[in-house]
Backbone bond lengths (Angstrom), bond angles and torsions (degrees), N, CA, C in turn:
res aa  C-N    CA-C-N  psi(-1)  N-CA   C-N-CA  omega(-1)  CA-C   N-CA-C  phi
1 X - - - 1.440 - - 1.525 109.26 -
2 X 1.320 124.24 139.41 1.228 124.10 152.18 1.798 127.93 -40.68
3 X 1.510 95.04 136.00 1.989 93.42 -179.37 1.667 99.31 -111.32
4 X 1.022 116.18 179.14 1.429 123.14 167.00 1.973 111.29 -107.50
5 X 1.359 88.80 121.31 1.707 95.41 -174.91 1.372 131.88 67.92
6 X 1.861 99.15 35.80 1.903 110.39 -155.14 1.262 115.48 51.38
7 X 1.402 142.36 35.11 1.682 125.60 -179.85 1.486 92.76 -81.74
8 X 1.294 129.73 146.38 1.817 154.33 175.63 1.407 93.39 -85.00
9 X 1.696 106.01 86.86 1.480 102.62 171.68 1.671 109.70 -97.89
10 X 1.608 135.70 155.66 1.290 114.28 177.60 1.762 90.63 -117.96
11 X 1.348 119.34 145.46 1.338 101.02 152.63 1.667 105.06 -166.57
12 X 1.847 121.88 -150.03 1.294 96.18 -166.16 1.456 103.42 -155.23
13 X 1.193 142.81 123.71 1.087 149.76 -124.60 1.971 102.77 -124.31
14 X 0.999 129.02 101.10 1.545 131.64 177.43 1.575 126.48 -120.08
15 X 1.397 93.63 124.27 1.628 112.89 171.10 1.123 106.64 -80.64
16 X 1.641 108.76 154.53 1.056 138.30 157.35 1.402 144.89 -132.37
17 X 1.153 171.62 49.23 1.582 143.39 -153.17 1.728 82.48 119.62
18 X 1.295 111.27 45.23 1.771 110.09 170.28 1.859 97.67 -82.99
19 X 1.165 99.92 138.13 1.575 119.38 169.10 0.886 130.17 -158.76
20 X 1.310 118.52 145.14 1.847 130.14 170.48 1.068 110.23 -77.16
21 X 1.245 112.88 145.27 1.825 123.22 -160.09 1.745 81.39 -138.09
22 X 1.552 104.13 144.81 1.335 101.71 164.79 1.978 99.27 -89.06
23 X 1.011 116.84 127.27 1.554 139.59 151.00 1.381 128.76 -35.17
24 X 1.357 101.50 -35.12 1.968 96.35 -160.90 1.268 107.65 130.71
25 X 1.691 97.85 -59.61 1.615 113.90 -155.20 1.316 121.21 -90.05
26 X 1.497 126.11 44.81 1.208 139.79 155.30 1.339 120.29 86.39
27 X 1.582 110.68 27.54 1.564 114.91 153.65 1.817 95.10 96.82
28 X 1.515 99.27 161.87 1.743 101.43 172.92 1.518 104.86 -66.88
29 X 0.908 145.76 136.36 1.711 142.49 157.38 1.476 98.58 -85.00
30 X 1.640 89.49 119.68 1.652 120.40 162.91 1.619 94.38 84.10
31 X 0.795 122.27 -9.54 1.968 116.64 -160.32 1.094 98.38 -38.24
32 X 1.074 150.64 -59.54 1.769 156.10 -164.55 1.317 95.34 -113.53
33 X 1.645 108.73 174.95 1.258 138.50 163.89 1.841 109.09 -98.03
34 X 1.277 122.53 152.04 1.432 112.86 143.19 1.993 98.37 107.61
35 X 0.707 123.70 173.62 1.497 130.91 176.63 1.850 99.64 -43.70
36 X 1.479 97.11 127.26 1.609 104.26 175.26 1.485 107.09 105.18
37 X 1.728 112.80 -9.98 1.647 101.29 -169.13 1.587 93.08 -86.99
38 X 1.332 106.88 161.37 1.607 105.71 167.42 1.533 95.69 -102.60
39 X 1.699 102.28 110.08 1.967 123.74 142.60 1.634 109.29 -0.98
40 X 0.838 116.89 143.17 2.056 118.20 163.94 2.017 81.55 -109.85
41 X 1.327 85.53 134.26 1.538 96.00 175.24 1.938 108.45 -95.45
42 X 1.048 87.75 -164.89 1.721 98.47 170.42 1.195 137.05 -92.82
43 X 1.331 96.85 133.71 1.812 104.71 -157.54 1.573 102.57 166.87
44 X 1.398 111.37 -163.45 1.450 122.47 -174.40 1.762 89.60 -100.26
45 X 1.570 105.51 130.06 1.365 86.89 171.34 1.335 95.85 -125.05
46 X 1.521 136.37 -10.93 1.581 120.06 177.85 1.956 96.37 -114.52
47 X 1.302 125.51 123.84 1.503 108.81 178.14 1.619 100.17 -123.55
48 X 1.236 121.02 -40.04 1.528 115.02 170.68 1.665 102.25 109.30
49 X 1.337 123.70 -16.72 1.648 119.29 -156.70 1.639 100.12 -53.14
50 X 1.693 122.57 -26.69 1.237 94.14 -161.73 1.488 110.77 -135.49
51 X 2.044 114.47 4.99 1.305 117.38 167.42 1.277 87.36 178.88
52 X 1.555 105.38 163.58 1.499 116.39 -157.62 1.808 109.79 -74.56
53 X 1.827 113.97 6.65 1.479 100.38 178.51 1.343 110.84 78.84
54 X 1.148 136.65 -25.24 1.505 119.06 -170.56 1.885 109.23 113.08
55 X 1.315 97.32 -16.40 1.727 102.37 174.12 1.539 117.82 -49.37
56 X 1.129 130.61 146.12 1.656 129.09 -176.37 1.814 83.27 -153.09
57 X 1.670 94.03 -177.95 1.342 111.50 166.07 1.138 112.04 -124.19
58 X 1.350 109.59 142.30 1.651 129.61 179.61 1.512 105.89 -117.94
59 X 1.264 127.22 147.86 1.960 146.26 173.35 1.564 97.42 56.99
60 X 1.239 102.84 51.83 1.547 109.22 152.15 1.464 141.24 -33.81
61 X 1.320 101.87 50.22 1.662 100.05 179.92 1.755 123.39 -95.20
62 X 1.002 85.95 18.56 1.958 98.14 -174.84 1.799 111.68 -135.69
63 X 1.422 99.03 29.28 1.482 103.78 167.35 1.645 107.36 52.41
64 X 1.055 121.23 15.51 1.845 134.76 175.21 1.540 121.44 -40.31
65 X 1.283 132.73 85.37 1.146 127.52 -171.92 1.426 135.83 -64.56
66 X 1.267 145.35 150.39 1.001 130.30 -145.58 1.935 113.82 -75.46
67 X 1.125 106.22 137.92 2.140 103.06 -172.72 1.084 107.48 -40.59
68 X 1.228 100.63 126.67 1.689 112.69 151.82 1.771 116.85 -95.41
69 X 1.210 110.54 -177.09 1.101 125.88 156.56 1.707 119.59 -100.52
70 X 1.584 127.72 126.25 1.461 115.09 -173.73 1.258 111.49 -143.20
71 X 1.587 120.45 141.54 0.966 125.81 -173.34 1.855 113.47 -94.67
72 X 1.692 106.47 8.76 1.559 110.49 164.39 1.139 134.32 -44.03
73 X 1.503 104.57 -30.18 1.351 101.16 -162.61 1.367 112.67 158.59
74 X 1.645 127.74 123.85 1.155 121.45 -113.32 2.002 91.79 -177.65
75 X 1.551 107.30 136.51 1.402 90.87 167.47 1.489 121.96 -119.20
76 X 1.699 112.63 -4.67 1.432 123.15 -173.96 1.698 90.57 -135.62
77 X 1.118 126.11 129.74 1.383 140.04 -170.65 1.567 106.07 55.60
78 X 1.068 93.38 -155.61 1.869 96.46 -176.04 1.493 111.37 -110.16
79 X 1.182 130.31 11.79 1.460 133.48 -174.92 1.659 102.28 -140.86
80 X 1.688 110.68 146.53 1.014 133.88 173.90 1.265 123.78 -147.95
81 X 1.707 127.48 155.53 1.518 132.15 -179.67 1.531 103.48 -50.27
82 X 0.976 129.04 163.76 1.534 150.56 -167.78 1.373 111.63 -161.30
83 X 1.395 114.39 139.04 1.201 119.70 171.09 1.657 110.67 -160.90
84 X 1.594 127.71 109.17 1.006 116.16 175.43 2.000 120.89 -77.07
85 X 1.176 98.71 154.01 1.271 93.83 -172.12 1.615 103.41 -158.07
86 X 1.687 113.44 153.39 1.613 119.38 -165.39 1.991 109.16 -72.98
87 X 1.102 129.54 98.22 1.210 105.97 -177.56 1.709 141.80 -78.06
88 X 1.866 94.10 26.03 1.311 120.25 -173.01 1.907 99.22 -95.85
89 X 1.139 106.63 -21.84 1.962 121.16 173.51 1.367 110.36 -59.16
90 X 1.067 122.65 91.60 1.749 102.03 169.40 1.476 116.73 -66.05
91 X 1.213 114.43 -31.20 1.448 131.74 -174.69 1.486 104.61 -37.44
92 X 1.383 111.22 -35.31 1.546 110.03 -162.79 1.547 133.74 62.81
93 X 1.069 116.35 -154.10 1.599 131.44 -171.04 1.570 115.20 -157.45
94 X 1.891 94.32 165.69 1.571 74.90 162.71 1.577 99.87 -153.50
95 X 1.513 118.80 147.56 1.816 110.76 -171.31 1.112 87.13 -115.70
96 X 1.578 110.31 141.27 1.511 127.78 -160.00 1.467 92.78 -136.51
97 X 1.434 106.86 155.06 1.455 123.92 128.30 1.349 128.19 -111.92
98 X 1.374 120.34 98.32 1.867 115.35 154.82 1.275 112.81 -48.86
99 X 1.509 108.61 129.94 1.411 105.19 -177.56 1.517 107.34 174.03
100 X 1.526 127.57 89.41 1.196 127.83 -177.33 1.365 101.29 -35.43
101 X 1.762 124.97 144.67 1.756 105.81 164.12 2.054 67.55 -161.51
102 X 1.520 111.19 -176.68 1.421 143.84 -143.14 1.634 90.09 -156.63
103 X 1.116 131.95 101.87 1.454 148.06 143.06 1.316 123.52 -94.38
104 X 1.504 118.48 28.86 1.266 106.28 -172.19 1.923 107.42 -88.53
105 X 1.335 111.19 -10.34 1.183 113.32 161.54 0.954 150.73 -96.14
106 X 1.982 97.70 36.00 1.028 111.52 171.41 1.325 115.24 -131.94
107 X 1.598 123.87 -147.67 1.496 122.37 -174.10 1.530 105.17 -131.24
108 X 1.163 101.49 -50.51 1.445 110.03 -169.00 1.656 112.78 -141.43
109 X 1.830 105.10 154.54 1.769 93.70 170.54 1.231 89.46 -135.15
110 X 1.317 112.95 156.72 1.700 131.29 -169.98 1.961 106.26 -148.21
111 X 1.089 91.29 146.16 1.533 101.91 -178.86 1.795 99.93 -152.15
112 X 1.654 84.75 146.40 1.942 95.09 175.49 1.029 104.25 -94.96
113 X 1.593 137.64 139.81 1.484 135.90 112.19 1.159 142.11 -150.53
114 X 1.477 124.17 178.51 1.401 127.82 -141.88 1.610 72.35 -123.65
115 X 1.834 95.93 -173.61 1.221 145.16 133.13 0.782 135.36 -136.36
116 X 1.631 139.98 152.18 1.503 162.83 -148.23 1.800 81.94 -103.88
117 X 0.525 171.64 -114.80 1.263 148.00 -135.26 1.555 115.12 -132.60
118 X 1.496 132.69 -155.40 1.348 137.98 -130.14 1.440 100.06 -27.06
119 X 1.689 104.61 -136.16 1.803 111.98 -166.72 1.666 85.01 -121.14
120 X 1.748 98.34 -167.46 1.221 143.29 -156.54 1.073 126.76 160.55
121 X 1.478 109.72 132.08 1.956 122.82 157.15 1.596 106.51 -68.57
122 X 1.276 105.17 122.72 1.388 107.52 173.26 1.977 109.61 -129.23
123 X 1.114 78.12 154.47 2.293 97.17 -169.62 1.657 90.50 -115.01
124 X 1.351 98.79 140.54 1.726 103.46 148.56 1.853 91.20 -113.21
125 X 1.249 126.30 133.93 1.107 141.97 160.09 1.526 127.93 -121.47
126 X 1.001 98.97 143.52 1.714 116.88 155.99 1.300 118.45 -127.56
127 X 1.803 102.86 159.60 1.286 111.82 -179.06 1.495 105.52 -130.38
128 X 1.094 105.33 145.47 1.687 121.47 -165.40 1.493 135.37 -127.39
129 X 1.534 131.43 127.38 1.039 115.89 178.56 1.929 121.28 81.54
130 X 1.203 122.45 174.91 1.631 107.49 -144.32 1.716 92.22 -90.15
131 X 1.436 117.49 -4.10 1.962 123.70 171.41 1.299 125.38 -88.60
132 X 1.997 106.16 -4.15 1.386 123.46 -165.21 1.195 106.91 28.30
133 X 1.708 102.04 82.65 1.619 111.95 -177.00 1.992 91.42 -91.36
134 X 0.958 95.50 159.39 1.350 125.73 -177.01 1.510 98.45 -103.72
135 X 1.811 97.94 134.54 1.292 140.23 156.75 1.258 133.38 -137.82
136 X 1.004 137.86 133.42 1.445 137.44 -164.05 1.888 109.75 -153.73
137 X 1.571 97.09 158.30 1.379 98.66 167.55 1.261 135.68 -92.96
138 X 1.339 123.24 14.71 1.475 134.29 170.50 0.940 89.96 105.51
139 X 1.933 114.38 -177.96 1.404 135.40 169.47 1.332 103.94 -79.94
140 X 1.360 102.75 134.70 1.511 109.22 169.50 1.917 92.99 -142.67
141 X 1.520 100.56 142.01 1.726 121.45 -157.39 1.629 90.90 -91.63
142 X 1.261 123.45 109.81 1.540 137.10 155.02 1.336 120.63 -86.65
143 X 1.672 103.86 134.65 1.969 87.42 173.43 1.502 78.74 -153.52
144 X 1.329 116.88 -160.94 1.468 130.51 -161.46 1.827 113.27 -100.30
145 X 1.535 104.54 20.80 1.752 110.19 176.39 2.033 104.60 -73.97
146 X 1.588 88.36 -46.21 1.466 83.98 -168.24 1.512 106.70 -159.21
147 X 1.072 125.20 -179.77 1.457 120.23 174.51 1.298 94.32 -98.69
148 X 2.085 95.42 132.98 2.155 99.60 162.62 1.078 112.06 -108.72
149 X 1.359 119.81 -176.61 1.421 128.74 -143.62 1.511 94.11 -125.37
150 X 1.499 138.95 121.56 1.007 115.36 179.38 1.440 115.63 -129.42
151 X 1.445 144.06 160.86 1.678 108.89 -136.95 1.482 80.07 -164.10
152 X 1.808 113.71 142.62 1.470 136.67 -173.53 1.659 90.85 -127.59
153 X 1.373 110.09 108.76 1.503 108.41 162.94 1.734 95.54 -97.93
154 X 1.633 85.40 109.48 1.429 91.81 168.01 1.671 140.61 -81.81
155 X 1.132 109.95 146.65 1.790 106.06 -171.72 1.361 107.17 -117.67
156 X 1.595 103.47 146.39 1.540 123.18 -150.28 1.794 88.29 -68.45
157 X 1.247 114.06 -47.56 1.721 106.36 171.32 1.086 141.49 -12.31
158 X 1.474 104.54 -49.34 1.686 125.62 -178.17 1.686 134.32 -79.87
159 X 1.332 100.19 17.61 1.321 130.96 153.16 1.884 80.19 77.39
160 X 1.743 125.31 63.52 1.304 110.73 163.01 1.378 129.72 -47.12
161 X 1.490 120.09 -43.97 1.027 116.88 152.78 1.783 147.28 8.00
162 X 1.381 104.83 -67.30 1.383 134.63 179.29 1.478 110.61 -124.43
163 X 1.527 121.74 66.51 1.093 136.99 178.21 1.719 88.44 -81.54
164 X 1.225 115.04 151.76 1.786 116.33 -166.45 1.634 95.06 -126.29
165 X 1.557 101.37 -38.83 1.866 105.81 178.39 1.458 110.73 -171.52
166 X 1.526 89.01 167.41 1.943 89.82 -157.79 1.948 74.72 -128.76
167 X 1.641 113.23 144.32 1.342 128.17 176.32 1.400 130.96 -151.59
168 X 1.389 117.16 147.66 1.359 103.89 176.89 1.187 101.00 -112.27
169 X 2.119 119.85 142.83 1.528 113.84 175.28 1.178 103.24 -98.90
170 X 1.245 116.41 152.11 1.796 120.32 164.66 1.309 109.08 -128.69
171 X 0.849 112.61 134.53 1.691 138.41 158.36 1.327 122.71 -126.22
172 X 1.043 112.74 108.85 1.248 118.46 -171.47 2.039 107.94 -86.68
173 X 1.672 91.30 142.55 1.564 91.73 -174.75 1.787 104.63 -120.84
174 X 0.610 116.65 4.20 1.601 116.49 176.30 1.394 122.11 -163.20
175 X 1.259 128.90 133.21 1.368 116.55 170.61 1.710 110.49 152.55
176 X 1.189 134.61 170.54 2.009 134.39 162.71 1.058 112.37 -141.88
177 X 1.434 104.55 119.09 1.518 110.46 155.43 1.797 85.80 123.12
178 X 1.532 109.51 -158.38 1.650 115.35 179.58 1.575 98.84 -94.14
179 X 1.560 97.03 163.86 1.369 114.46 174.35 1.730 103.41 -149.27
180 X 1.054 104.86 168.59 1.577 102.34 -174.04 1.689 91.56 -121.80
181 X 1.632 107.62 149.09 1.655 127.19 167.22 1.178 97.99 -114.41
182 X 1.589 94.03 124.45 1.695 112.19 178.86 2.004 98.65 -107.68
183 X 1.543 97.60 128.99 1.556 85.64 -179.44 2.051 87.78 -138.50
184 X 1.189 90.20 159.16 1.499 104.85 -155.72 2.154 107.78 -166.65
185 X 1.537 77.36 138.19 1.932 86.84 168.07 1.601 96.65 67.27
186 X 1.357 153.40 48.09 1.102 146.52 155.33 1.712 108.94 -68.32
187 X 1.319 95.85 106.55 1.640 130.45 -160.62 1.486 121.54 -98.73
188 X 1.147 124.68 114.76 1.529 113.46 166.22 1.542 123.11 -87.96
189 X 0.855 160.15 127.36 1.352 151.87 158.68 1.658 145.15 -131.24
190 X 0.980 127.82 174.56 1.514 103.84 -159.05 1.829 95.10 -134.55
191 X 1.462 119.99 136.39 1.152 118.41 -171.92 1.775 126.99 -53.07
């Protein structure tokens, strides 16, 4: 806190009676899991054009640097997530978002990406429910021809509800030296 005239004041500052008030403006989105959350509907919900969202990397076995934002290369606006990473690691990586959210009103989530050079096994995943069970869309083979599309038809089973985080895995299978993962358009949609 500010003193008057540098004096070293100590003292101690306490809340109380903090609450959420509904506003007007259509409730917290996602705040909880479970009856009462508001659904994320369909649309683009991660695009990257103007900061990385909250994405990081988790199981660092490919020396994966922390996301950027990049204007390399991109399939919905002109900017996409970035992440350089060693493509001599098989171990791979994985770029996440933590982030309670409610997909039960939807069907499916899909995200694009490439790489700047050699290949890789790549996952779109989510994790679900209070064991963050794992779901994913299989291996699908990325390299630097084009950006692919890789797609979770989700099932009402998997407690959409309490989605905990949405991720992409990489493992890289061929290649020397760094390469960059471009990921872009992470999509919800409904059949």
């Amino acid at each position: 806190m500010n003193s008057v005239d540098g004096a070293t004041l100590s003292s101690s500052l306490y809340l109380d009676d903090i609450k959420a008030i509904n506003d007007g403006t259509g409730g917290v989105p996602n705040g909880g899991t479970g009856p009462g959350s508001n659904p994320e509907q369909p649309g683009i919900l991660y695009d990257f054009e103007s900061d990385v969202q909250g994405w990081g990397v988790e199981q660092n076995q490919a020396n994966a640097a922390i996301p950027s934002v990049t204007s390399s290369a991109a399939t919905s606006g002109s900017k996409s997530l970035a992440s350089s990473f060693d493509l001599t690691k098989a171990g791979g990586f994985e770029l996440t978002k933590v982030q309670a959210a409610d997909f039960s009103a939807v069907d499916r989530i899909s995200a694009k990406v490439k790489l700047s050079s050699g290949t890789a096994n790549v996952r779109l995943y989510i994790k679900t429910g209070s064991n963050w069970e794992w779901h994913d869309s299989g291996v699908v083979a990325v390299d630097s021809s084009e950006f692919k599309t890789l797609m979770i038809n989700l099932d009402p089973a998997w407690n959409l509800e309490s989605v905990k985080s949405v991720g992409i895995k990489v493992e890289p299978t061929s290649g020397n030296g760094t390469a960059e993962v471009y990921v872009d358009e992470v999509t919800l949609n409904n059949n």
